[in-house]
TIROSE-384449 format. One record per residue (C-alpha): x negated, y negated, z; residue in one letter; residue number from 1; chain. Coordinates in pm, whole numbers. Each point is the difference from the previous one (the first is absolute). Layout:
BEGIN
x, y, z, aa, i, ch
X, Y, Z, A, NUM, A $
...
// end
This chain:
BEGIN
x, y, z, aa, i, ch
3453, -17775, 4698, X, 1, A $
-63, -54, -385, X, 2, A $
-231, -279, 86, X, 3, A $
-265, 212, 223, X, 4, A $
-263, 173, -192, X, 5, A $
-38, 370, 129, X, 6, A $
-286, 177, 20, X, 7, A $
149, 310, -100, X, 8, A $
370, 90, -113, X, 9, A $
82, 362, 8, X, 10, A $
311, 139, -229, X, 11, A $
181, 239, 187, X, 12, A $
10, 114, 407, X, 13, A $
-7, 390, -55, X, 14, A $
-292, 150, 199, X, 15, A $
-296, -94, -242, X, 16, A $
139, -398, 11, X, 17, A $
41, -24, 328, X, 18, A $
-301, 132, 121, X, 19, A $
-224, -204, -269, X, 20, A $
192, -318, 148, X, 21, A $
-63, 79, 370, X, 22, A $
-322, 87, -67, X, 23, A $
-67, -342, -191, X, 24, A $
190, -180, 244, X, 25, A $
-241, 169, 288, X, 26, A $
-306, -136, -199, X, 27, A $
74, -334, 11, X, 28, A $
196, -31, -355, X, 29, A $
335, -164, -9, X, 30, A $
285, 237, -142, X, 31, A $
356, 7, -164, X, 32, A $
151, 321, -101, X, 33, A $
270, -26, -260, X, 34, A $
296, 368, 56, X, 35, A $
317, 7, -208, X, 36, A $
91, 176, 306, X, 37, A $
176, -175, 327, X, 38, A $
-223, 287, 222, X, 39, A $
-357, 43, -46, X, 40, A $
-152, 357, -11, X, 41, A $
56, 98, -392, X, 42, A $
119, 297, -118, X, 43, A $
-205, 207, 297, X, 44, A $
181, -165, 293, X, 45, A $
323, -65, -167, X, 46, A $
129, 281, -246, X, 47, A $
-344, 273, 29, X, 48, A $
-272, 76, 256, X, 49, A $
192, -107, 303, X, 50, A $
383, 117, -70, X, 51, A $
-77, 316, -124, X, 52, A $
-199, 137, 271, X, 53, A $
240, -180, 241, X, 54, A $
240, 251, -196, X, 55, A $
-264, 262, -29, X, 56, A $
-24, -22, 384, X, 57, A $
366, -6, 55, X, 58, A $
91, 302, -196, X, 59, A $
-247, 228, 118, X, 60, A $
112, -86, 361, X, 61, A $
342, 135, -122, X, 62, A $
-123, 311, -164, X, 63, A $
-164, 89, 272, X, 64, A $
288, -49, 276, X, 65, A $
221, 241, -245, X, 66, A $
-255, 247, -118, X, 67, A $
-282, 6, 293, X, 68, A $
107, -124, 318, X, 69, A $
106, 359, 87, X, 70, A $
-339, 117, -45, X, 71, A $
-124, -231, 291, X, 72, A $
251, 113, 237, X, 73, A $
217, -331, -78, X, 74, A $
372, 83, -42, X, 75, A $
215, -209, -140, X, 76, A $
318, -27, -167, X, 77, A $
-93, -66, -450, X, 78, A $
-69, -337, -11, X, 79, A $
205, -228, -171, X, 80, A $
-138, -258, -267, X, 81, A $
59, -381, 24, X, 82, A $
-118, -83, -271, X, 83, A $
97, -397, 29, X, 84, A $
-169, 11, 347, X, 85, A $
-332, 136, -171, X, 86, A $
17, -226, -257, X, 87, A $
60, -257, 263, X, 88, A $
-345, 67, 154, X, 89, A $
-202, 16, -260, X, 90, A $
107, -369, -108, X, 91, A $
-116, -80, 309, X, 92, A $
-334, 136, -30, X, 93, A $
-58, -188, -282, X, 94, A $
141, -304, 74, X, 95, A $
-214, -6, 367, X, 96, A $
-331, 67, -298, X, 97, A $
92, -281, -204, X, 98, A $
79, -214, 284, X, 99, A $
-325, 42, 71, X, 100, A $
-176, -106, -278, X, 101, A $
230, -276, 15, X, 102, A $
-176, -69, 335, X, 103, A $
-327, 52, -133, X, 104, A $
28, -227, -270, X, 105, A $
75, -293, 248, X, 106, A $
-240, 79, 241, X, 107, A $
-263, -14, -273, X, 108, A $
149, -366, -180, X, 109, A $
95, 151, -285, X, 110, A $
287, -160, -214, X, 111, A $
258, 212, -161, X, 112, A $
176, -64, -262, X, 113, A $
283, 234, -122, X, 114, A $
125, -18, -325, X, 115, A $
-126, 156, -361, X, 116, A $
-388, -114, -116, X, 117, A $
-124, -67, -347, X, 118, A $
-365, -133, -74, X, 119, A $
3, -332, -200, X, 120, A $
-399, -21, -90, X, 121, A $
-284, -230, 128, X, 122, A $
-16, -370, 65, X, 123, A $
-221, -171, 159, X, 124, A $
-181, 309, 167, X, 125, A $
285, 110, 127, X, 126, A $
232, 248, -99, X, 127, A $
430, -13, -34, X, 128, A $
246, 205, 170, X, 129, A $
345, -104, -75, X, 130, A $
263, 187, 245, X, 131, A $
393, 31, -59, X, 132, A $
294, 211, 105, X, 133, A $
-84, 313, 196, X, 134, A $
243, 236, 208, X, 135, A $
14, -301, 294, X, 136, A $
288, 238, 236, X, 137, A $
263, -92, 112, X, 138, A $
76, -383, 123, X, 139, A $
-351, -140, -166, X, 140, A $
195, -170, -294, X, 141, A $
-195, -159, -292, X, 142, A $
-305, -106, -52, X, 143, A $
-207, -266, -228, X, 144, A $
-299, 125, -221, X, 145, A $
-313, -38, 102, X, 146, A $
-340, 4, -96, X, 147, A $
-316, 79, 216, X, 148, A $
-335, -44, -60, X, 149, A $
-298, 185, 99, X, 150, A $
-358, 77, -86, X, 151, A $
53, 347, -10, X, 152, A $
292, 233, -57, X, 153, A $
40, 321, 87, X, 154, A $
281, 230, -202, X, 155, A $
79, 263, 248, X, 156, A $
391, 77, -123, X, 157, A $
-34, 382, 12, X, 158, A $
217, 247, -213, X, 159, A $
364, 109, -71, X, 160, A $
142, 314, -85, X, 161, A $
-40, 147, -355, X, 162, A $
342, 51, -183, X, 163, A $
54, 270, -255, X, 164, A $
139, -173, -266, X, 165, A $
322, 198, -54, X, 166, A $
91, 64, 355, X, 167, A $
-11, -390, 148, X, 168, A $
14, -93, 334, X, 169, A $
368, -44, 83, X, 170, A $
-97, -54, 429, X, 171, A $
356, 285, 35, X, 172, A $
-70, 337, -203, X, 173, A $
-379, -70, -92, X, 174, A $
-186, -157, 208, X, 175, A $
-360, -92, 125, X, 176, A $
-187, 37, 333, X, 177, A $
200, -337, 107, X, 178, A $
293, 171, -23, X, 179, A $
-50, 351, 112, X, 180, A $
-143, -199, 312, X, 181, A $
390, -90, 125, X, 182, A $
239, 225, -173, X, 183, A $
340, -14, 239, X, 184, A $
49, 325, -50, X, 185, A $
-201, 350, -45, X, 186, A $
7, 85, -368, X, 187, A $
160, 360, -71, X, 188, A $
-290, 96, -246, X, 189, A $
-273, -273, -41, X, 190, A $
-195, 30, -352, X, 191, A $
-349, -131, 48, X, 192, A $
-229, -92, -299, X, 193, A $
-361, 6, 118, X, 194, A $
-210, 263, 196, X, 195, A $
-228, -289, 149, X, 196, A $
-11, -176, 341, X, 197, A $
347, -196, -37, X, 198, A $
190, 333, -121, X, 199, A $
-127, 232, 220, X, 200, A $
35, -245, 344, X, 201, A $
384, -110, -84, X, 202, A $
97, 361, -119, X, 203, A $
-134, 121, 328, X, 204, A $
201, -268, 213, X, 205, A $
339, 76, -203, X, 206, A $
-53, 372, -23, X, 207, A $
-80, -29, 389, X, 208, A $
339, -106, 29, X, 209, A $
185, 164, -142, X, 210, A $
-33, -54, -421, X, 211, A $
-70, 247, -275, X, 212, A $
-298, -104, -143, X, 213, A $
-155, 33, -382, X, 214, A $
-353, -78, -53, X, 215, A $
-51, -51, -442, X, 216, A $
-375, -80, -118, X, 217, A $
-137, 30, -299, X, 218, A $
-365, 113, 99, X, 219, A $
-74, 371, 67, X, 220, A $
-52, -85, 377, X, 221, A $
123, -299, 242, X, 222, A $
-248, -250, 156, X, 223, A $
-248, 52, -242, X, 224, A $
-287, -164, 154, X, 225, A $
-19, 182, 317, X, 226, A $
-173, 310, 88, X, 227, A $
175, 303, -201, X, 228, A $
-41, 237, 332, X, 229, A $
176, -350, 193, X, 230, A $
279, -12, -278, X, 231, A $
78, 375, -24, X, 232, A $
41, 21, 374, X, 233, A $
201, -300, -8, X, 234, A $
257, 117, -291, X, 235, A $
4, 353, 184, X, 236, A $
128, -201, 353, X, 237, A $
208, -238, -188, X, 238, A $
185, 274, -180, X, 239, A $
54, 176, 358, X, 240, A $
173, -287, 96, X, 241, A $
232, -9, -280, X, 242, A $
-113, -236, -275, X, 243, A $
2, 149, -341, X, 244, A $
-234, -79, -256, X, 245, A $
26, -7, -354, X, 246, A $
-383, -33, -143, X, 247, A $
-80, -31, -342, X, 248, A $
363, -125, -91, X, 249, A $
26, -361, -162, X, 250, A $
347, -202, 24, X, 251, A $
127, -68, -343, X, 252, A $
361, -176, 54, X, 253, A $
227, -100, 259, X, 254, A $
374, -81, 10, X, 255, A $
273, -134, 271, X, 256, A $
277, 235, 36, X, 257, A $
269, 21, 234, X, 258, A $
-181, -221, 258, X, 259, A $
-328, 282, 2, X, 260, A $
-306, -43, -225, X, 261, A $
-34, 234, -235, X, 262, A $
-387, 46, -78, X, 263, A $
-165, 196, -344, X, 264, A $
-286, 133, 71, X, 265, A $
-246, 266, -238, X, 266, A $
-271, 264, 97, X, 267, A $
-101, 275, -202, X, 268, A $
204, -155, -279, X, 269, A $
295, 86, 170, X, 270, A $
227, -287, 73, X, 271, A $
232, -27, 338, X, 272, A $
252, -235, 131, X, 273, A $
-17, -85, 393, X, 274, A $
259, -132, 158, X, 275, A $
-92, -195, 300, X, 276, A $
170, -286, 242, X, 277, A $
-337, -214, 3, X, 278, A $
-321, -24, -202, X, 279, A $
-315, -119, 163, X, 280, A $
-221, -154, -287, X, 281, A $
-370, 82, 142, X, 282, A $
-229, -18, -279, X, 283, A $
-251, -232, 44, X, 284, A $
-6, -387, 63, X, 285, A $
-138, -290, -248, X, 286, A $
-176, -286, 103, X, 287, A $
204, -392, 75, X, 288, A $
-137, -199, -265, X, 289, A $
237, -122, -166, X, 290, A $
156, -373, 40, X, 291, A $
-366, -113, 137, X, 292, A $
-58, -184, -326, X, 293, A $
-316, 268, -52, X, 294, A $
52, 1, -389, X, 295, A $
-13, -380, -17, X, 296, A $
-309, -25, 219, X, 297, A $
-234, 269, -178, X, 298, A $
-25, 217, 276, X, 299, A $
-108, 334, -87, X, 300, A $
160, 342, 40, X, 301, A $
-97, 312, -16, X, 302, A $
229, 286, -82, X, 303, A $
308, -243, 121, X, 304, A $
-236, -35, 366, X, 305, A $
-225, -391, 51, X, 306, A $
-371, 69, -83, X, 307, A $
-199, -99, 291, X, 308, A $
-388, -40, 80, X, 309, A $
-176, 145, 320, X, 310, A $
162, -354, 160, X, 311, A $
370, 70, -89, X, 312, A $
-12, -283, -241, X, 313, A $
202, -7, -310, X, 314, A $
-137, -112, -354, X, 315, A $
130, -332, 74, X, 316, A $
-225, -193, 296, X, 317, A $
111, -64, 338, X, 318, A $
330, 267, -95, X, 319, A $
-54, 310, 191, X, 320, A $
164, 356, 38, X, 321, A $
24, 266, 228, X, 322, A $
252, 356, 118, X, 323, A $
192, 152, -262, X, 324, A $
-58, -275, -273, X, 325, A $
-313, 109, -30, X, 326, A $
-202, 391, -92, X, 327, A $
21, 289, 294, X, 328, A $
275, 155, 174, X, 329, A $
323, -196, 104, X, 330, A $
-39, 30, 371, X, 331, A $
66, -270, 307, X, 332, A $
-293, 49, 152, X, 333, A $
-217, -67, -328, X, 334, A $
173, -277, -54, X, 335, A $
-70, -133, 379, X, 336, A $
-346, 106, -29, X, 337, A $
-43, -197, -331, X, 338, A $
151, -289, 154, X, 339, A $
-226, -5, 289, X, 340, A $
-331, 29, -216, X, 341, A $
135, -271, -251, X, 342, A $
-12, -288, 289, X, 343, A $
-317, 120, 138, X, 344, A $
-182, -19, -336, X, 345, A $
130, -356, -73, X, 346, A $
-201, -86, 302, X, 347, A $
-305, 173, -141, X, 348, A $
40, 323, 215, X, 349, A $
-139, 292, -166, X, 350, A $
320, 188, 82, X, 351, A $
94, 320, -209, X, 352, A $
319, 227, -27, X, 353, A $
-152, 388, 11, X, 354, A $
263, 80, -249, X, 355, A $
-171, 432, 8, X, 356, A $
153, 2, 345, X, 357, A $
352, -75, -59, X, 358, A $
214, 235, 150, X, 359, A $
333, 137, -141, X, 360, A $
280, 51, 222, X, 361, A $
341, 190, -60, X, 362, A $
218, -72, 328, X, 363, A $
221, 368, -64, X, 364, A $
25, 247, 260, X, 365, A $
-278, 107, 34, X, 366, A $
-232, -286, -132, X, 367, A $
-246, 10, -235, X, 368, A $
-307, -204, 16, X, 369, A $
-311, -52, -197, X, 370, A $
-308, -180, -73, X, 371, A $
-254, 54, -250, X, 372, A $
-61, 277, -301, X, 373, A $
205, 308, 24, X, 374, A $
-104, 344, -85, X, 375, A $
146, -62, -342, X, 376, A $
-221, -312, -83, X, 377, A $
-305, 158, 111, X, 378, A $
49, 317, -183, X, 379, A $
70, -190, -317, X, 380, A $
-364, -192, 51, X, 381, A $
-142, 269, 68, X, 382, A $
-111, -93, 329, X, 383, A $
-141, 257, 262, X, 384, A $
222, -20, 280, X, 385, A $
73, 210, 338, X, 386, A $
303, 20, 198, X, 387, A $
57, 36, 347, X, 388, A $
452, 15, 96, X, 389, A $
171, 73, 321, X, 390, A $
385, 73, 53, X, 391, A $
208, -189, 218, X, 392, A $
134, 293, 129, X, 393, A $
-287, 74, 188, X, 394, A $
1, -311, 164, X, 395, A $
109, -8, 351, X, 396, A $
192, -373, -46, X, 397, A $
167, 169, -353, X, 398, A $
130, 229, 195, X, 399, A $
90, -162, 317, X, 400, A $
226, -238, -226, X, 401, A $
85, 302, -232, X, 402, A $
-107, -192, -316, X, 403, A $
-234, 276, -114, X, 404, A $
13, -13, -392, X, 405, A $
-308, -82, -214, X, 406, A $
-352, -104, 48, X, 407, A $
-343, -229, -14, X, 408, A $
-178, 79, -269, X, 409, A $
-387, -162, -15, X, 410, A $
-185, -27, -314, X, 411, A $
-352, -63, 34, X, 412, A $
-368, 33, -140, X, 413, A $
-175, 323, -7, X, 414, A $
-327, -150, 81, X, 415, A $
43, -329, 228, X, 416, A $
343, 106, 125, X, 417, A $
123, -329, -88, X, 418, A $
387, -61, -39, X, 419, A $
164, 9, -371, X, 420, A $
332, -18, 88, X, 421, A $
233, 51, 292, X, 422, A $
393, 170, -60, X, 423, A $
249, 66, 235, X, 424, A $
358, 159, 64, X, 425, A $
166, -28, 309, X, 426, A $
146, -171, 335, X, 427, A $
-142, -354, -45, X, 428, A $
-189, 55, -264, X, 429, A $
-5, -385, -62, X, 430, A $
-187, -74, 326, X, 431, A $
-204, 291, 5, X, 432, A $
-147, -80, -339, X, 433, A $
-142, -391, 142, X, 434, A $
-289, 220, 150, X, 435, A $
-44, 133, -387, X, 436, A $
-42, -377, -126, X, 437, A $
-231, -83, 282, X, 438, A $
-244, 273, -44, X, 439, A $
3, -35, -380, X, 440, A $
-20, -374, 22, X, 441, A $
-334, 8, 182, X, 442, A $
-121, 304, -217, X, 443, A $
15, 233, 295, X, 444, A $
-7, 400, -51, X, 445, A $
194, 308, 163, X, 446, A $
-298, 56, 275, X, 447, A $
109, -368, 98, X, 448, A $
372, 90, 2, X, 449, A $
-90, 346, 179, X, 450, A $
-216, -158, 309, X, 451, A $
199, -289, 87, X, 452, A $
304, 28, 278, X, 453, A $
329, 97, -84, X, 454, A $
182, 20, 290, X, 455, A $
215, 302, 124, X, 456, A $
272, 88, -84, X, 457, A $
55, -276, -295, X, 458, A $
69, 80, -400, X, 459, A $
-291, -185, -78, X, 460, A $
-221, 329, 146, X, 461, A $
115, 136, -352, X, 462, A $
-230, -236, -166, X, 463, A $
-281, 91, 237, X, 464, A $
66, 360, -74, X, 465, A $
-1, -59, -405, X, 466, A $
-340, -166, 55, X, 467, A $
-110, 256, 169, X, 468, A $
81, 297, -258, X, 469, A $
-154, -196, -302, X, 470, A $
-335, 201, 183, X, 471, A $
249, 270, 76, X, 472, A $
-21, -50, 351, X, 473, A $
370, -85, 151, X, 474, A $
58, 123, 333, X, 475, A $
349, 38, -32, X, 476, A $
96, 219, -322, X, 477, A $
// end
């Protein structure tokens, strides 16, 4: 294998990786990928994305057998929680997804290589990758260095947790999303540091069964980037269910005691001790660059993220970068789209990520969704802006599945009608909003949202009816 010169080696198999190598691979370009990892997938398939909806999915399932069955005319005795069962499952959903990009990757001829990757420079026109150790699994045993060489490389290693400094990761009393993914047993009280996407999901599937959860963030509000009438409602349903939030309030120390962590935190000036049997460190994630021999090779960064041009390459030539390495939001399907767009272009394709029309997605219950500038943005430009919104629970599917709470919300042009931004709270919200992207994508406007078919009864009629009361004009509130 170190003798064959690649076309392209990609560094790391999360979703950006893999779908840059499959692409290549589908354009005619010969492929290795280099994981540290014995399955493919990244931190999405493995220990993010995929797990914690599997869990998301799960719970809900069980809140709703103990607290809304009855409601349906189902009667049943309270439901008991197996939790080893459900954990059981949801390692089987993501072993069946990275199975399959194991498949993938074979039916496209693409070589993998596991083991840990660090760029050695350019010789010859070619670049070095030498490859060592790596989490091979169990029964792999050893294996020699290697080096691989390829006229292009692609750095696609994702991001990791951010620690606070005084409260470590220990993977027992404070962990990460890895960990809160396949606790063995529901935590008594669950302390979770972050309001964003990670807190919020995996407080929702341990309060779901059974945990009592704290939410502590620093910033006046949680999920700061998403529509404030989207957040509000989504705090006010979250609270309903249980979860307690702490906003405003900064942790300042933490100690083990007795077995429980006991957590300072300060608000107000006002200091408080919380006492808790697991903390969930949520507070961001930093970019994988270190070990890739970055420093050594000149490759520019940019507030600790690789500096790319329009082609994802690096400062250094033929070294390329893409997903959370690199400027925007740390999401999957970025990353995948990124990856995608970087193969076509080395073909000469004129292939562009429409980075406006990324949506944001919060898998709680109920979902939030959204795509484009929210009222808050505009109103900050200064930008003249109408809305049209429309509750779910005037929508005949809402009710029929008695998921009723929030709303579409459509922000649009006064004069052309044309869509500014699309938020929503709800059943679903995560499919609902693809018609959002779509309509934005190809600069489409609320008349074009409120004269195409929705059919009847479906949530999506919500959107329809948004679009429709940006002119004021809904039929059905």
């Amino acid at each position: 294998m170190s003798e064959e010169l690649y076309d392209l080696i990609v560094i790391g198999a999360g979703p950006g990786g893999y779908v840059a190598a499959i692409r290549a691979a589908q354009l005619g370009m010969s492929v290795a990928v280099v994981e540290k990892r014995s399955a493919l997938g990244g931190v999405c398939l493995n220990e993010g994305c995929i797990p914690s909806k599997a869990l998301l999915d799960s719970s809900e399932l069980f809140a709703l057998a103990r607290d809304r069955f009855a409601g349906h005319g189902i009667a049943i005795d309270p439901p008991r929680l197996d939790l080893a069962r459900m954990m059981a499952r949801k390692d089987d959903v993501v072993k069946k997804l990275t199975d399959g990009v194991a498949f993938l990757f074979k039916k496209n001829k693409i070589a993998r290589v596991q083991g840990t990757a660090r760029l050695t420079g350019e010789r010859d026109g070619a670049h070095g990758v030498d490859v060592e150790g790596g989490d091979q699994g169990p029964g792999t045993g050893d294996r020699e260095k290697q080096t691989l060489r390829g006229k292009r490389v692609l750095l696609a290693t994702g991001s990791e947790a951010a620690v606070i400094p005084f409260m470590p990761f220990d993977g027992e009393l404070v962990v990460s999303a890895r960990e809160a993914l396949s606790f063995d047993r529901v935590p008594e009280h669950l302390l979770v540091v972050g309001a964003g996407y990670v807190g919020l999901e995996l407080g929702s599937v341990w309060r779901r069964l059974g945990s009592q959860v704290t939410v502590v963030e620093m910033l006046p509000k949680m999920l700061p980037n998403t529509d404030g009438q989207v957040a509000d409602t989504l705090m006010g349903s979250l609270k309903k269910q249980g979860i307690v939030f702490r906003m405003e309030t900064k942790v300042t120390g933490f100690a083990k005691r007795d077995g429980k962590a006991a957590v300072t935190v300060e608000a107000g000036g006002a200091t408080e001790e919380i006492v808790c049997d697991r903390v969930l460190v949520a507070a961001g994630r930093r970019p994988l660059t270190a070990g890739l021999g970055l420093e050594e090779l000149g490759v520019r960064l940019e507030a600790g993220r690789i500096a790319v041009d329009d082609n994802y390459q690096t400062s250094l030539r033929g070294i390329y970068a893409i997903g959370d390495l690199i400027h925007g939001p740390m999401l999957a399907h970025k990353a995948m789209a990124e990856g995608e767009v970087f193969a076509e272009r080395l073909t000469g394709q004129a292939s562009v990520v429409d980075y406006a029309y990324i949506p944001g997605i919060v898998y709680t219950w109920p979902e939030a969704a959204g795509v484009g500038r929210t009222e808050e943005e505009l109103k900050t430009e200064g930008v003249e802006y109408r809305v049209g919104k429309f509750p779910f629970m005037a929508n005949g599917r809402a009710k029929c599945m008695d998921e009723t709470e929030g709303f579409v919300k459509i922000l649009a042009t006064p004069d052309t009608g044309r869509v500014l931004g699309i938020h929503v709270i709800g059943p679903r919200a995560s499919d609902v909003i693809a018609e959002a992207v779509t309509v934005m994508t190809y600069g489409g406007s609320a008349a074009d949202i409120a004269m195409t078919f929705h059919a009847h009864p479906t949530l999506a009629e919500a959107m329809k009816e948004a679009a429709l009361d940006v002119e004021k004009r809904a039929i059905h509130a």
